[in-house]
The first five atom37 places (N, CA, C, CB, O) and aatype in JSON, in Angstrom:
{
  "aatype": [20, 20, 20, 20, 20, 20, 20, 20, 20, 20, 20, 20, 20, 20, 20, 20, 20, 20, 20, 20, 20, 20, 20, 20, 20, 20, 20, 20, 20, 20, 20, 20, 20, 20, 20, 20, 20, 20, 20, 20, 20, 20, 20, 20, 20, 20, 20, 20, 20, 20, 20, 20, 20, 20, 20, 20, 20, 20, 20, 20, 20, 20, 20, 20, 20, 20, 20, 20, 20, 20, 20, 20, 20, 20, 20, 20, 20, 20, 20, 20, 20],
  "atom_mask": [
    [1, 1, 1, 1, 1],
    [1, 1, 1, 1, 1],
    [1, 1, 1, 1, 1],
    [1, 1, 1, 1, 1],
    [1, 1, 1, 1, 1],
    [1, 1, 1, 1, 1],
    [1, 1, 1, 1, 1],
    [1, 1, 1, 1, 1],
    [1, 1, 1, 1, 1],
    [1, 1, 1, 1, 1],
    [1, 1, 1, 1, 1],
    [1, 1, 1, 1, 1],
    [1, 1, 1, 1, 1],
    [1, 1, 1, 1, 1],
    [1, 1, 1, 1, 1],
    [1, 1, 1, 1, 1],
    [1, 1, 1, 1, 1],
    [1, 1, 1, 1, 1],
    [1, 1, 1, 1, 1],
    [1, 1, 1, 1, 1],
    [1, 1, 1, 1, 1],
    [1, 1, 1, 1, 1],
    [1, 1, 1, 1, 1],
    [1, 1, 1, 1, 1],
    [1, 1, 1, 1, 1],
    [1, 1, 1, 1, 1],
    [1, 1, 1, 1, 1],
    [1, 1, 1, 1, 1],
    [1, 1, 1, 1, 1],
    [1, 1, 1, 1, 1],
    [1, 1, 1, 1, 1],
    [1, 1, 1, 1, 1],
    [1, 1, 1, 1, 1],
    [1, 1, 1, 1, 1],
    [1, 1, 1, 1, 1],
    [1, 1, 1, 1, 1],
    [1, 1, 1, 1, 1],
    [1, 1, 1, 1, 1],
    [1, 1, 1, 1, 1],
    [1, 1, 1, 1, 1],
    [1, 1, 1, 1, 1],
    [1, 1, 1, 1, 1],
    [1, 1, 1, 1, 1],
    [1, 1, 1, 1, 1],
    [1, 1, 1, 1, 1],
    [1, 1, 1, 1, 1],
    [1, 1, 1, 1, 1],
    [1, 1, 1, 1, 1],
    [1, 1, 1, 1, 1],
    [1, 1, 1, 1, 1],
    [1, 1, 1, 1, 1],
    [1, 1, 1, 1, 1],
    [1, 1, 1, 1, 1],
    [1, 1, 1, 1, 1],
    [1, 1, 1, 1, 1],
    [1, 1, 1, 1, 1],
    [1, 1, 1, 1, 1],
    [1, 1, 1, 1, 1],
    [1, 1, 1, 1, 1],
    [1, 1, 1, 1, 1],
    [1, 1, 1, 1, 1],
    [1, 1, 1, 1, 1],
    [1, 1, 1, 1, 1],
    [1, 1, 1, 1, 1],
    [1, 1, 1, 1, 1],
    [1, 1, 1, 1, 1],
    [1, 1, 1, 1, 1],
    [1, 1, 1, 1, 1],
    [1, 1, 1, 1, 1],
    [1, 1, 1, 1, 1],
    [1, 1, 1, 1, 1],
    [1, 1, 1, 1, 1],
    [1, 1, 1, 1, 1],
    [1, 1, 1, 1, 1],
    [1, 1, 1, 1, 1],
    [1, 1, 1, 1, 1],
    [1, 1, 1, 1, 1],
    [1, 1, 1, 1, 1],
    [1, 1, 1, 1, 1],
    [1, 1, 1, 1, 1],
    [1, 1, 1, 1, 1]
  ],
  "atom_positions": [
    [[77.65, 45.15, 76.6], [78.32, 44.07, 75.89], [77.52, 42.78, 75.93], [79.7, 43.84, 76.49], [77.33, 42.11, 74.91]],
    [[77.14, 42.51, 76.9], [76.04, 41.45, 77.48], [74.83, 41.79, 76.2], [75.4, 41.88, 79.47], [75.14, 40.67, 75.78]],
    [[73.95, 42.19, 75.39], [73.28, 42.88, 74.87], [73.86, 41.96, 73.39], [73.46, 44.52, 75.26], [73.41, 40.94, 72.87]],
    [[74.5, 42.44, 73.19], [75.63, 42.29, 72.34], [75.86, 40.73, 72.18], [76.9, 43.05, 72.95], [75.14, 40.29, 71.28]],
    [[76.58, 39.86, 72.72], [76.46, 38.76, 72.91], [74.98, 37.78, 72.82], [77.03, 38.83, 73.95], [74.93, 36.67, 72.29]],
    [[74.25, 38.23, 73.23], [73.17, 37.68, 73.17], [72.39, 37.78, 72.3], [72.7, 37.84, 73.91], [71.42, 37.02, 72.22]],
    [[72.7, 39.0, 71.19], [72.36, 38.87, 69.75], [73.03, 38.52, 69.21], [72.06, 39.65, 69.1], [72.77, 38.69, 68.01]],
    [[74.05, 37.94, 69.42], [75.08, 37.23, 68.32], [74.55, 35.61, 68.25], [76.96, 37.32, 68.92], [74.39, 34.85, 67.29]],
    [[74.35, 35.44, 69.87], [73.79, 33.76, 69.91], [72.63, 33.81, 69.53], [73.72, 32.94, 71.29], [72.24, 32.66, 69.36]],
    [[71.61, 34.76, 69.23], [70.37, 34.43, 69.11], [70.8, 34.38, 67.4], [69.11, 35.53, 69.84], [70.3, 33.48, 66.73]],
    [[71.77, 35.41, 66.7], [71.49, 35.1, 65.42], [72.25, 33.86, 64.9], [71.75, 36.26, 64.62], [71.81, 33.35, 63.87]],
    [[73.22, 33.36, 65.42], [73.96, 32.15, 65.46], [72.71, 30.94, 65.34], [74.93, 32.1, 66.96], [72.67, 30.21, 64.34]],
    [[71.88, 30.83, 66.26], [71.09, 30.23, 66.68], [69.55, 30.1, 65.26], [70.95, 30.99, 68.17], [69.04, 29.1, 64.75]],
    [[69.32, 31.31, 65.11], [68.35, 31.25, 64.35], [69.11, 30.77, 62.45], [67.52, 32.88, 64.64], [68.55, 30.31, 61.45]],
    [[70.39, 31.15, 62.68], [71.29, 30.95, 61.18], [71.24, 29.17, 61.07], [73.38, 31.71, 61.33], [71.15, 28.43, 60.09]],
    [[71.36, 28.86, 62.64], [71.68, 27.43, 62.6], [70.27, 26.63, 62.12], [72.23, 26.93, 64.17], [70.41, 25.58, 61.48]],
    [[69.09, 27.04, 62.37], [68.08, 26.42, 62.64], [67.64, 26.75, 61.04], [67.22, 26.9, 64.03], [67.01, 25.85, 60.49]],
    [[67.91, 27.96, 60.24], [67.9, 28.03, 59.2], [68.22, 26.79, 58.19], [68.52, 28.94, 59.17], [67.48, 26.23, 57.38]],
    [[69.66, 26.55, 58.53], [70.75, 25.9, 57.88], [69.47, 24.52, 57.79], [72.56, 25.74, 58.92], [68.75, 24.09, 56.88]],
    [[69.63, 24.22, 59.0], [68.48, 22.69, 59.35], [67.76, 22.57, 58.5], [67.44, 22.61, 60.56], [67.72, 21.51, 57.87]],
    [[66.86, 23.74, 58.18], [65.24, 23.36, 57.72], [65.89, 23.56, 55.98], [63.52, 24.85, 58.44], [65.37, 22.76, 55.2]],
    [[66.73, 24.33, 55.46], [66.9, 23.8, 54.25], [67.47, 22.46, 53.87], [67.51, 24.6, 53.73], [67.1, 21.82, 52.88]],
    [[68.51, 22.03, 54.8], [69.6, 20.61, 54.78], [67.48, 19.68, 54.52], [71.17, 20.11, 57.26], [67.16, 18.91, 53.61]],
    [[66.89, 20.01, 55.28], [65.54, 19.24, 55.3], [64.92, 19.15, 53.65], [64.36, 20.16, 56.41], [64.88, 18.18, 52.9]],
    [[64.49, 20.53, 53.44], [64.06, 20.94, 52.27], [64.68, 20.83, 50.89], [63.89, 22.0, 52.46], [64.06, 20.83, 49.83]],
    [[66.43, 20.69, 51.14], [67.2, 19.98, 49.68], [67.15, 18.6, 49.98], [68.95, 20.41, 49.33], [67.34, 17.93, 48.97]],
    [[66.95, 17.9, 51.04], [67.02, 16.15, 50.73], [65.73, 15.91, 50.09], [67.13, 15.03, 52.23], [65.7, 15.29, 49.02]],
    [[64.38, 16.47, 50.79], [63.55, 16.32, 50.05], [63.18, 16.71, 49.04], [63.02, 16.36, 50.4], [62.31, 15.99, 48.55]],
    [[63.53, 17.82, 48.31], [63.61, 17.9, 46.52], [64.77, 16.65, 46.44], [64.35, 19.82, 45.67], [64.33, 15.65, 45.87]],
    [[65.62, 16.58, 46.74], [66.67, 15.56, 46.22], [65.79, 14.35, 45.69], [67.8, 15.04, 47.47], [65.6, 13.93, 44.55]],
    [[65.33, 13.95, 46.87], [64.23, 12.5, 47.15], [63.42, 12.47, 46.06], [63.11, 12.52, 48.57], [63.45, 11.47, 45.35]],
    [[62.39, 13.78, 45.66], [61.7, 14.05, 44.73], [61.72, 13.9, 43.71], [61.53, 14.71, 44.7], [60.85, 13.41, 42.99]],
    [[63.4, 14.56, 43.26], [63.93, 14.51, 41.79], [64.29, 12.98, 41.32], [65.35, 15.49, 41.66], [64.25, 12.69, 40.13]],
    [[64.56, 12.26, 42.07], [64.88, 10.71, 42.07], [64.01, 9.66, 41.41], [64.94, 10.27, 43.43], [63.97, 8.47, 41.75]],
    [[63.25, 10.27, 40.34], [62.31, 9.3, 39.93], [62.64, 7.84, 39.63], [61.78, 9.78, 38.87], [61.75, 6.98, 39.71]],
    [[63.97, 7.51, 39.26], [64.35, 6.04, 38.88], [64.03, 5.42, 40.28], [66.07, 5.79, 38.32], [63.2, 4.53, 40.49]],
    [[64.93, 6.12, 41.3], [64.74, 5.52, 42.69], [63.63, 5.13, 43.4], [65.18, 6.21, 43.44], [63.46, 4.16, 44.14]],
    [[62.82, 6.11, 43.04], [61.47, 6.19, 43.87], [60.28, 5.03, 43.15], [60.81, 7.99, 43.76], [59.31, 4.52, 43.71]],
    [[60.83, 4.81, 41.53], [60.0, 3.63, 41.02], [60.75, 2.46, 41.44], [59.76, 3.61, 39.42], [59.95, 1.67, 41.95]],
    [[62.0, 1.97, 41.46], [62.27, 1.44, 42.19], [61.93, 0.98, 43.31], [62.75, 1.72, 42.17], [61.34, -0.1, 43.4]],
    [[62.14, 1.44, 43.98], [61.42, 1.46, 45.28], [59.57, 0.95, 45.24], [61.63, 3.17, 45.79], [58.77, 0.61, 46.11]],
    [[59.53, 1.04, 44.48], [57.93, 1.12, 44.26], [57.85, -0.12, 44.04], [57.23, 2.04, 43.08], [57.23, -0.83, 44.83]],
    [[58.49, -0.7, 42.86], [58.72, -1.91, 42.06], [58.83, -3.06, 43.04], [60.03, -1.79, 41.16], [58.16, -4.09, 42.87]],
    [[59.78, -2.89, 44.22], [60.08, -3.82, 45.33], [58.9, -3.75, 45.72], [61.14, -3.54, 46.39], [58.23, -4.6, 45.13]],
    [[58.41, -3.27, 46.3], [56.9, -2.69, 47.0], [56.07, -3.67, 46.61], [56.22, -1.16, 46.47], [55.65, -4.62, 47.26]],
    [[55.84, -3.32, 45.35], [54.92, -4.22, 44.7], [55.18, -5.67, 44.41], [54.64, -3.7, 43.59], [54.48, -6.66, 44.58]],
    [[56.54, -5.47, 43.83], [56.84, -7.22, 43.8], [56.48, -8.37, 44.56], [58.02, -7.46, 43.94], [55.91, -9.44, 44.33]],
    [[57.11, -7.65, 45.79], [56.92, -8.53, 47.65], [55.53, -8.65, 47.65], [57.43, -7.45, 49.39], [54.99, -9.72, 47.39]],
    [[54.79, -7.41, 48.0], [53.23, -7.44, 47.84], [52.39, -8.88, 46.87], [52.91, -5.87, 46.98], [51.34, -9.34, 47.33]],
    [[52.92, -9.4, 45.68], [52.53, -10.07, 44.2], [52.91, -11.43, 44.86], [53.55, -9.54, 42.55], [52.31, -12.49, 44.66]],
    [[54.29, -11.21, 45.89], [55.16, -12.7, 46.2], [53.95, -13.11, 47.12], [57.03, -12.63, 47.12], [53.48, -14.24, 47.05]],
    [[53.5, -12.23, 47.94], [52.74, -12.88, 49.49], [51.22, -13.27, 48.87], [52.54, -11.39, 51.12], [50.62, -14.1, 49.56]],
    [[50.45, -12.73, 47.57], [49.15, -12.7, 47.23], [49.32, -13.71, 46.41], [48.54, -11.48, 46.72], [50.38, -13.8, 45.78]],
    [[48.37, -14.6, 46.29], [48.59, -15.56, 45.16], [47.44, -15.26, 44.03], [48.5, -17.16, 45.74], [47.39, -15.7, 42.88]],
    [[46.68, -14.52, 44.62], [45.62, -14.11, 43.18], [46.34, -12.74, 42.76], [43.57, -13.74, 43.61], [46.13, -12.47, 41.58]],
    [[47.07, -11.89, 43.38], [47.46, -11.16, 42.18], [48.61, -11.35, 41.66], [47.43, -9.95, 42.32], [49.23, -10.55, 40.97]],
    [[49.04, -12.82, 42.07], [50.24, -13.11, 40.85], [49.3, -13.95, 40.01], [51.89, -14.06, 41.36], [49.66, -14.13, 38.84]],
    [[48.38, -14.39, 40.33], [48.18, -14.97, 39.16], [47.65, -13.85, 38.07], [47.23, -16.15, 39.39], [47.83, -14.01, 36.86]],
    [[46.92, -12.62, 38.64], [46.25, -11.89, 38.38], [47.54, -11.28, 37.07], [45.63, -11.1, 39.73], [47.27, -11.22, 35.87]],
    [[48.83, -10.9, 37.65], [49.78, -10.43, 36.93], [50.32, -11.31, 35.86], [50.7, -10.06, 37.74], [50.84, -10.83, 34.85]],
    [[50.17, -12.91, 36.1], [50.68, -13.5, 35.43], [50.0, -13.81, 33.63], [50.85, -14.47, 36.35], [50.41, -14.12, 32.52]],
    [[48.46, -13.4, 34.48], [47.54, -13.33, 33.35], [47.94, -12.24, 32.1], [46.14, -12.95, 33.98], [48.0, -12.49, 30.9]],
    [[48.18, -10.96, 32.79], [48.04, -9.47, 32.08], [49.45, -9.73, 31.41], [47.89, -7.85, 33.23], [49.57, -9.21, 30.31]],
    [[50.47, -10.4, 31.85], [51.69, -10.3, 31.16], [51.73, -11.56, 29.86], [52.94, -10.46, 32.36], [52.43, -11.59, 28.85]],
    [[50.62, -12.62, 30.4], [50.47, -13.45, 29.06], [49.78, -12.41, 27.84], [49.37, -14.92, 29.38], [50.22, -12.25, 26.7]],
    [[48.55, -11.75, 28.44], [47.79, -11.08, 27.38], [48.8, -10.15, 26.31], [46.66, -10.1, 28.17], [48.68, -10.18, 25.08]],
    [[49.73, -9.37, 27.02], [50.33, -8.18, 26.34], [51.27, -8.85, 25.43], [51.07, -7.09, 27.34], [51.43, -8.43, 24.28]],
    [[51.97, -9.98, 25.95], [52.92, -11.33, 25.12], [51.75, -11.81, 23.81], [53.31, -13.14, 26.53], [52.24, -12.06, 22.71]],
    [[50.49, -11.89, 23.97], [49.97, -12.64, 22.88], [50.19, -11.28, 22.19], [48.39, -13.44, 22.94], [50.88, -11.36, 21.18]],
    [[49.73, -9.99, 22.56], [48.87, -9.28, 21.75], [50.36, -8.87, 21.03], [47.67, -8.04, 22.5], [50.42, -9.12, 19.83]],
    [[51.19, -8.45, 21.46], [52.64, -7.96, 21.21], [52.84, -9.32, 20.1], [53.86, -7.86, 22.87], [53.61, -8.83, 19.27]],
    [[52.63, -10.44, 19.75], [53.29, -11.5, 19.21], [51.77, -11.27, 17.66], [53.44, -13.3, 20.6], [52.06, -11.14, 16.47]],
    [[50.62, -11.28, 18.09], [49.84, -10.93, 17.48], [50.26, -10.21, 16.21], [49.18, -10.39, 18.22], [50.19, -10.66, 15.07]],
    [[50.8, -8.77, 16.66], [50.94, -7.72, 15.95], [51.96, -7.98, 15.02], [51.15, -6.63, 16.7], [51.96, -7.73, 13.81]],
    [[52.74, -8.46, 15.61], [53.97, -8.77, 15.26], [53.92, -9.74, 13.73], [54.61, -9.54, 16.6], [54.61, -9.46, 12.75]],
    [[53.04, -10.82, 13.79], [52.55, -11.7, 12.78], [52.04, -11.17, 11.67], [51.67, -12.47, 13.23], [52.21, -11.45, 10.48]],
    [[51.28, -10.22, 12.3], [50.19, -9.62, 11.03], [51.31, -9.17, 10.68], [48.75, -8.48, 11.16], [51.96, -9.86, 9.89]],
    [[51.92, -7.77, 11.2], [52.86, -6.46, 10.4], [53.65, -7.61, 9.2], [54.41, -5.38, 11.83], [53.82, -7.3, 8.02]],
    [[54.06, -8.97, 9.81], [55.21, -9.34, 9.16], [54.25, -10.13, 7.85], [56.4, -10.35, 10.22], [54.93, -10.66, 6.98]],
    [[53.27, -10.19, 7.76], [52.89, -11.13, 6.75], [51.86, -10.17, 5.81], [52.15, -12.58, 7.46], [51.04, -10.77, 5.12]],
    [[51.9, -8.7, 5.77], [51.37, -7.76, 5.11], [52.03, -7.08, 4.42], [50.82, -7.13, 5.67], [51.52, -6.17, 3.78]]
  ]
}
């Protein structure tokens, strides 16, 4: 009976440790599938990073004037053709 018991806890045991490593393996696909979140996340990242550097905000502040001209650019021509 002893025999017996002790394969029940060992499969108890190995079912449990099972259970674990998937509960592991679905958060991380979960995490994965989360692309809004994870750019998010990214976005802060970088923001803070832009707040503490002062050449790559200016650096950013530049690239977001350029895409504003070029976007306003286009915009002029399409409308006057």
């Amino acid at each position: 009976m002893t025999g017996d018991t002790n394969e029940v806890e060992e499969l108890a045991a190995a079912a449990e440790h099972q259970r674990a490593e998937l509960a592991t393996t679905v958060e991380a696909l979960a995490d994965k599938a989360d692309v809004t979140g994870r750019a998010k996340t990214k976005a802060r990242t970088e923001l803070e990073r832009v707040r503490h550097d002062p050449k790559l905000a200016a650096l950013l502040a530049g690239a977001v004037a350029g895409v504003v001209t070029v976007a306003t650019l286009r915009r002029i021509r399409r409308n006057h053709h």
